[in-house]
C-alpha positions as CSV (number, residue, x, y, z in Angstrom):
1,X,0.0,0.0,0.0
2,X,1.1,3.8,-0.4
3,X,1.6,6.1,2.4
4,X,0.5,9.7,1.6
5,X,1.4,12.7,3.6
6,X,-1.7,15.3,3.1
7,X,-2.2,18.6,4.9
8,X,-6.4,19.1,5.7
9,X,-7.6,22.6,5.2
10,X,-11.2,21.8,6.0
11,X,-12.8,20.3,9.2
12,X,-14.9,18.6,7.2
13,X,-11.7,16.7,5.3
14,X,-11.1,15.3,8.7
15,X,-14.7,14.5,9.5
16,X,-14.6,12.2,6.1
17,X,-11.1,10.6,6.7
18,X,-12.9,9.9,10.2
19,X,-15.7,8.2,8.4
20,X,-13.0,6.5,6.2
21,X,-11.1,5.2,9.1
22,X,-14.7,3.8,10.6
23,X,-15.0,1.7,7.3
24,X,-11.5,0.3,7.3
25,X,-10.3,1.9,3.9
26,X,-7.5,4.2,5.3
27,X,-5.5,3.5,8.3
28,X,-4.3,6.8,10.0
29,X,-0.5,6.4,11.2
30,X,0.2,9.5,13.2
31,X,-1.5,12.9,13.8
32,X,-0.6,16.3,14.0
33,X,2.5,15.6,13.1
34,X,4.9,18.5,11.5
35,X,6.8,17.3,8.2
36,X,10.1,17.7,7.8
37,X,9.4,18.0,4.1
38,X,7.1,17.9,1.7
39,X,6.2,16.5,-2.0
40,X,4.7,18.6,-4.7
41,X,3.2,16.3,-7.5
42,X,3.0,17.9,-10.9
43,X,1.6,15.9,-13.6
44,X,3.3,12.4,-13.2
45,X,6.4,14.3,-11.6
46,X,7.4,14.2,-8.0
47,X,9.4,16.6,-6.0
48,X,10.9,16.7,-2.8
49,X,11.9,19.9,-0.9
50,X,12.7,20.3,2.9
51,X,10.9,22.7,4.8
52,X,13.3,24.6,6.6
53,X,12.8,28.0,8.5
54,X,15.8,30.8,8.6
55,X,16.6,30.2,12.1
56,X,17.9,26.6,11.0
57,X,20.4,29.1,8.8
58,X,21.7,31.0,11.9
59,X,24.9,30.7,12.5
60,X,26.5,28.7,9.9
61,X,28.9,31.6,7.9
62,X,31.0,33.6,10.2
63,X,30.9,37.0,10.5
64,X,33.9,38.0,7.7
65,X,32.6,35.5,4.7
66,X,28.8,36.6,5.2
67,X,30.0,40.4,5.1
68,X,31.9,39.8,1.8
69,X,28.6,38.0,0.5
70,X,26.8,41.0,1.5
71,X,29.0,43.2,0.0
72,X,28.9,41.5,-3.1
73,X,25.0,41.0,-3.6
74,X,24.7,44.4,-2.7
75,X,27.6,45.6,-5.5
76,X,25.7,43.2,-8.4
77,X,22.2,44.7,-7.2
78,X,23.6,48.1,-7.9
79,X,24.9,47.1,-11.5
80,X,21.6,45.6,-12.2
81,X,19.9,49.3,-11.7
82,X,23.0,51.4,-14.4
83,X,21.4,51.1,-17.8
84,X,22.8,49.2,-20.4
């Protein structure tokens, strides 16, 4: 059988997985449970993509390599507005 990760927008979704459950055609595994990542299905195409916040970011380039990276970004930003 599949397993499939779904997010419910509606109470009523839940009411109807509830009734779905009571007729033994799905089988609920966990609940309110927060996914590390998620899949967006396009056409038969499947992607993967973590869901990350930017506090797991924090931290990671020290202070004199994120100052050149600012430095830079805000260099080519500043190209991108002289015309051509």
């Amino acid at each position: 059988m599949d397993t499939v990760l779904i997010e419910l927008t509606n109470n009523k979704a839940l009411r109807l997985l509830k009734e779905l459950e009571d007729l033994h055609i799905i089988r609920p595994l966990k609940r309110n449970v927060e996914p590390d990542h998620f899949v967006i299905a396009e056409d038969s195409a499947v992607y993967t993509a973590s869901r990350r916040k930017a506090s797991d970011y924090k931290g990671i380039l020290s202070s004199d390599p994120a100052d050149k990276m600012q430095s830079y970004v805000q260099q080519s930003r500043a190209e991108w507005q002289q015309p051509i």
